[in-house]
C-alpha positions in Angstrom: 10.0 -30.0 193.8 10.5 -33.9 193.1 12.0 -32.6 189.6 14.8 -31.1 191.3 15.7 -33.1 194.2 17.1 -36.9 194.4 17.7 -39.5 196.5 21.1 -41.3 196.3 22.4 -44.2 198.6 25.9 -44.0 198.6 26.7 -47.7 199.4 30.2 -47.6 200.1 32.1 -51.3 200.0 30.7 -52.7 203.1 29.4 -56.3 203.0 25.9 -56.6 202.1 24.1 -56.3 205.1 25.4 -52.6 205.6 25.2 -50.8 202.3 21.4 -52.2 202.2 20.9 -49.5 205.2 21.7 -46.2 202.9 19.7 -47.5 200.4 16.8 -48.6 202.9 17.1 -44.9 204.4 16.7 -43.5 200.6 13.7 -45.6 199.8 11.8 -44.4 202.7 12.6 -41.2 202.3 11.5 -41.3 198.4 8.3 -42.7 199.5 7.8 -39.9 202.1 8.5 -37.2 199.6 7.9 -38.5 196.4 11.4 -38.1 194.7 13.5 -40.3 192.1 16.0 -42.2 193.4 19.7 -42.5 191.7 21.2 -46.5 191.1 23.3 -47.3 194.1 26.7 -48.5 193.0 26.0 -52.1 194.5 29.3 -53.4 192.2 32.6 -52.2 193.8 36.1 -53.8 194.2 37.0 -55.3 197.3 40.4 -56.5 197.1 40.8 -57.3 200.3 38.3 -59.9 200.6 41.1 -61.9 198.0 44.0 -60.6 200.1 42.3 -62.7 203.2 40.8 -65.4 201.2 37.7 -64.7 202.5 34.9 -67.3 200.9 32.5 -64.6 200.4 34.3 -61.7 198.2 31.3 -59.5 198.1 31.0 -58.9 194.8 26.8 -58.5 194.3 27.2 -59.1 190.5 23.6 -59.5 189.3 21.6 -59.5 192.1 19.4 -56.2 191.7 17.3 -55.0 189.3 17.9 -51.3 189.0 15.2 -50.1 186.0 13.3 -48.1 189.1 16.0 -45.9 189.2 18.3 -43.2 187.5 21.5 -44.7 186.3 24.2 -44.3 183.2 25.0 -41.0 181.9 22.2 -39.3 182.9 23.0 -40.1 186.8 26.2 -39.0 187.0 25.4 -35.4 184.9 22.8 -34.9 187.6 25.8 -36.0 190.7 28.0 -33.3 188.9 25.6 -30.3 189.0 23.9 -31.3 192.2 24.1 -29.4 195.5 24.5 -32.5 197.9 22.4 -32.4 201.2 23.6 -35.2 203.9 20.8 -37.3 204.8 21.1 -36.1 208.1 19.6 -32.8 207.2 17.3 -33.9 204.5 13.9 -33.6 206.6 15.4 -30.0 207.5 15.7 -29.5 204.2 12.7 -30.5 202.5 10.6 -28.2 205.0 12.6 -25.7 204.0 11.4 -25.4 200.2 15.0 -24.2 199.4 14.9 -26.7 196.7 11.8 -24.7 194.6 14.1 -21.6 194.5 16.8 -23.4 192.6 17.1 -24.1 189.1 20.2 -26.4 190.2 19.0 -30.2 191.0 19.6 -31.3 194.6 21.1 -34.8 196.1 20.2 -36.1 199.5 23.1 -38.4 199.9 22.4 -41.3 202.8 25.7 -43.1 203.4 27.1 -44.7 206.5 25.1 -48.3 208.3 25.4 -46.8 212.0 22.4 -47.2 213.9 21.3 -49.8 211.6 17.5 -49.7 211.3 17.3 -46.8 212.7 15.2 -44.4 210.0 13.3 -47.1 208.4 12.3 -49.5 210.9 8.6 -48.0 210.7 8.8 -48.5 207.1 9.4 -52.2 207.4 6.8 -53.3 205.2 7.7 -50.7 202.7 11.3 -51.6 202.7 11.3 -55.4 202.6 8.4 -55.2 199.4 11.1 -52.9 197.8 13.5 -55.1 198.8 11.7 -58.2 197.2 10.9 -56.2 193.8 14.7 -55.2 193.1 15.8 -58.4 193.7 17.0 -60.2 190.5 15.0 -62.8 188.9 18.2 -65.3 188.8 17.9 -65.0 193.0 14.6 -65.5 192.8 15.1 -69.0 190.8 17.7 -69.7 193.1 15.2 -69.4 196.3 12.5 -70.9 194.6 14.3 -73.8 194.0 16.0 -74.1 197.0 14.2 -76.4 200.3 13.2 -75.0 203.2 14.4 -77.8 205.2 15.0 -76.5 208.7 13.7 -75.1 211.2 15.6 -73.5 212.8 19.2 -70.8 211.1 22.2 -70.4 212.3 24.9 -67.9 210.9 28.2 -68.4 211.6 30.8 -65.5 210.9 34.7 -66.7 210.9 36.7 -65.0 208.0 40.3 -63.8 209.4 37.8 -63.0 213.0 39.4 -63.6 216.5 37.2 -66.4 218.2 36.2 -65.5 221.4 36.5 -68.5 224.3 33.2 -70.4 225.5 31.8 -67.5 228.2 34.4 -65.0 227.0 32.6 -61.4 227.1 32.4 -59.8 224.0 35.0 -57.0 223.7 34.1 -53.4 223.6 37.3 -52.4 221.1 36.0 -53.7 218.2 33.0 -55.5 216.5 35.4 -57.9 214.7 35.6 -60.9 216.8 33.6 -64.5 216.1 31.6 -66.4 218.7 32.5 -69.7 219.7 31.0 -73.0 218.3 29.7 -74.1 222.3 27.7 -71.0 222.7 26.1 -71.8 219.1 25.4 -75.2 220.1 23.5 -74.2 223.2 21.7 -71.9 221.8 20.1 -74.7 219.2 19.5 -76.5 222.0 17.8 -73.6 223.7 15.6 -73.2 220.7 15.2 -76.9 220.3 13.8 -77.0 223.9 10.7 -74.9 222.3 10.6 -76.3 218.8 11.2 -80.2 219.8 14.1 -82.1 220.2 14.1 -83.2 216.4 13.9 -79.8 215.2 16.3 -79.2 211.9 19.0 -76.7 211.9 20.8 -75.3 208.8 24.0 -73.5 209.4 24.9 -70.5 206.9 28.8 -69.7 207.5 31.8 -68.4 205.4 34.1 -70.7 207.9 36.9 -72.6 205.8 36.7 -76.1 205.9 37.1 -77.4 209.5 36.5 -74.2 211.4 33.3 -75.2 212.6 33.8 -78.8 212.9 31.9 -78.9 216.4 29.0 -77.4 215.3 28.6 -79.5 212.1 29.0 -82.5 214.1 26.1 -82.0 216.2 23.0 -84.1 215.5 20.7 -82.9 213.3 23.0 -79.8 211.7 23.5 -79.5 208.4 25.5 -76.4 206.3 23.8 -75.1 203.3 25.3 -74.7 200.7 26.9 -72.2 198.6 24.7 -69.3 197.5 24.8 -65.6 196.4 24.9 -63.5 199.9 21.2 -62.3 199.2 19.8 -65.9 198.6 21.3 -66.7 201.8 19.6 -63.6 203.8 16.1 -64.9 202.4 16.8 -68.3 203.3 17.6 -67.7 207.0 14.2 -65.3 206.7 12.2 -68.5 206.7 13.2 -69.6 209.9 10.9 -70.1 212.8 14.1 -69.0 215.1 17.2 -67.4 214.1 20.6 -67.8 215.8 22.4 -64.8 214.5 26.8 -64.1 214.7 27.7 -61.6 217.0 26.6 -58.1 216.4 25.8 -58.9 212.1 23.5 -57.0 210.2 23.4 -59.5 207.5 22.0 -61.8 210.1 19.7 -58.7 211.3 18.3 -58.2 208.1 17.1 -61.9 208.4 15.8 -60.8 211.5 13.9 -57.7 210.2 12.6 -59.7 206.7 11.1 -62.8 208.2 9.6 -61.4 211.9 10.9 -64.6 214.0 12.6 -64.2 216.9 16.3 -64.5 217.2 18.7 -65.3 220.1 21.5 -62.8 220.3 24.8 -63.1 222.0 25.1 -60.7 225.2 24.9 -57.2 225.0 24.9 -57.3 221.0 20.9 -57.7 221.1 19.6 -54.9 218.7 15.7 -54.3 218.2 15.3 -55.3 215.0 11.7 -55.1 214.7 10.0 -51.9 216.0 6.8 -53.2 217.6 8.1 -56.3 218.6 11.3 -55.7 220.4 10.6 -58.9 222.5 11.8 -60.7 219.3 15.5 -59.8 220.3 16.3 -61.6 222.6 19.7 -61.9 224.6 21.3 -65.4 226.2 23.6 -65.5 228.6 27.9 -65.9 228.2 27.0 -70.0 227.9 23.9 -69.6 225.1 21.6 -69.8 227.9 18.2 -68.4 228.1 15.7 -67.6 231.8 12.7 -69.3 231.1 10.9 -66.0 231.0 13.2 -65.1 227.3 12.1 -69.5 226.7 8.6 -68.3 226.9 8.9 -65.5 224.3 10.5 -67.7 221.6 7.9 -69.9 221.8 5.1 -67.4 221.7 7.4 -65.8 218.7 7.9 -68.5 216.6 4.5 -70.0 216.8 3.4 -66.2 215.3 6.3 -64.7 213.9 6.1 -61.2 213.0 6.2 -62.0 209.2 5.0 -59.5 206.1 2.9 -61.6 203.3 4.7 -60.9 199.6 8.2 -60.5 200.2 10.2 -63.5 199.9 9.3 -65.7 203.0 
């Protein structure tokens, strides 16, 4: 049966946080059922990241190796004679045996970055190792020689985003709006109440010059500079406490590599981690947290949920 049947993450164009979750979802399930995988298209056009001047055009040139997996001619012949089974029925599937009564080869296609972690998040340790070995040597170089001076990351989303008001509740119509600079600047000082007052904060943003001015100018913040989108994820990983932008799975995947906890804006606190759910944690419209969530990001970051091997 692995002969006939493939795995296939169907990226799509999202940013990079979102089209790692089809091909997370396929590299569990080709460790489950020992199959080969297909190369994910991680290069596609994006013109509208240049129609909006967005800093980060999300083009992931060079930043994955591919040799694990089926690509070129030979991928695409196997796409156009494939039966294609949506992920969603792929366990179904594979109980089944349909596929050992088929000369035709079979394609379980994952697509779509809905429910986030939701599929591999018991696969964590499998998934960020994978993670780490695809990742391109030139990224590696980057990280390795890039400092680890902070303690604590902040990431900053601002693009062509909406920026919600200081205590403004986050609207239910759409997941494209930006969190103001106040609430980020209470929440360092929330995790600065646990870390020390000195404690070093690196912000990661795609905000245009003078867009985060506030946040910049507090004591003690610095922005780091430009770097390929993956290079940043890793970065933030080494965090003792993450500050992620609204409801971002780039910051989440931070989140998920590195095991600290992070501070979430209300209601757009996702469990990240499985077994540690307490990592999430959710402040309040102003950045604020009740001592009892000041308690957990202490206990967090002293003993971060962190895997050994995988880029942190």
């Amino acid at each position: 049966m692995p002969g006939r049947v493939y795995a296939f993450p169907d990226v799509g164009r999202a940013g990079l946080g979102n089209l790692l979750f089809p091909w997370a979802r396929a590299e569990a399930f080709r460790k489950r059922h020992g199959v080969p995988m297909l190369v994910p298209q991680w290069v596609q056009p994006r013109l509208g990241t240049f129609l909006r001047r967005e800093t980060d055009k999300r083009i992931y040139v060079r930043m994955f190796r591919n040799d694990a997996y089926i690509a070129g001619l030979r991928k695409y012949i196997i796409l156009a004679r494939a039966t294609v089974i949506d992920w969603y029925d792929a366990e179904a599937f594979m109980a089944s045996g349909e596929a050992a009564k088929s000369s035709r080869p079979y394609v379980v296609r994952f697509w779509r970055y809905e429910d986030w972690f939701k599929g591999v998040d018991h696969e964590r340790e499998h998934v960020c190792r994978r993670l780490w070995t695809i990742t391109a040597p030139r990224i590696k170089r980057v990280l390795a020689q890039t400092p680890t001076d902070f303690e604590i990351a902040v990431h900053v989303r601002r693009g062509d985003k909406p920026t919600l008001a200081y205590g403004q509740s986050y609207p239910t119509d759409s997941p494209n709006y930006a969190v103001a600079d106040e609430w980020f600047i209470e929440a360092i000082e929330q995790a600065r109440s646990v870390l020390g007052k000195e404690a070093r904060v690196k912000v990661f943003s795609d905000a245009k010059p003078g867009q985060i001015a506030k946040i910049l100018a507090h004591p003690g913040v610095s922005l780091a500079p430009p770097n390929p989108a993956l290079v940043d994820i890793y970065m933030m990983a080494r965090c003792k406490v993450l500050i992620p932008t609204s409801g971002s799975s780039f910051s989440a995947w931070s989140q998920f590599i590195g095991g600290m906890p992070a501070i979430w804006y209300p209601t757009l606190a996702s469990r990240v981690i499985r077994d540690r759910a307490d990592l999430s944690l959710e402040a309040d419209l102003k950045g604020g947290l009740s001592p009892a969530d000041l308690g957990t990001l202490a206990s967090g970051a002293a003993s971060p949920a962190r895997l050994a091997d995988v880029g942190v």
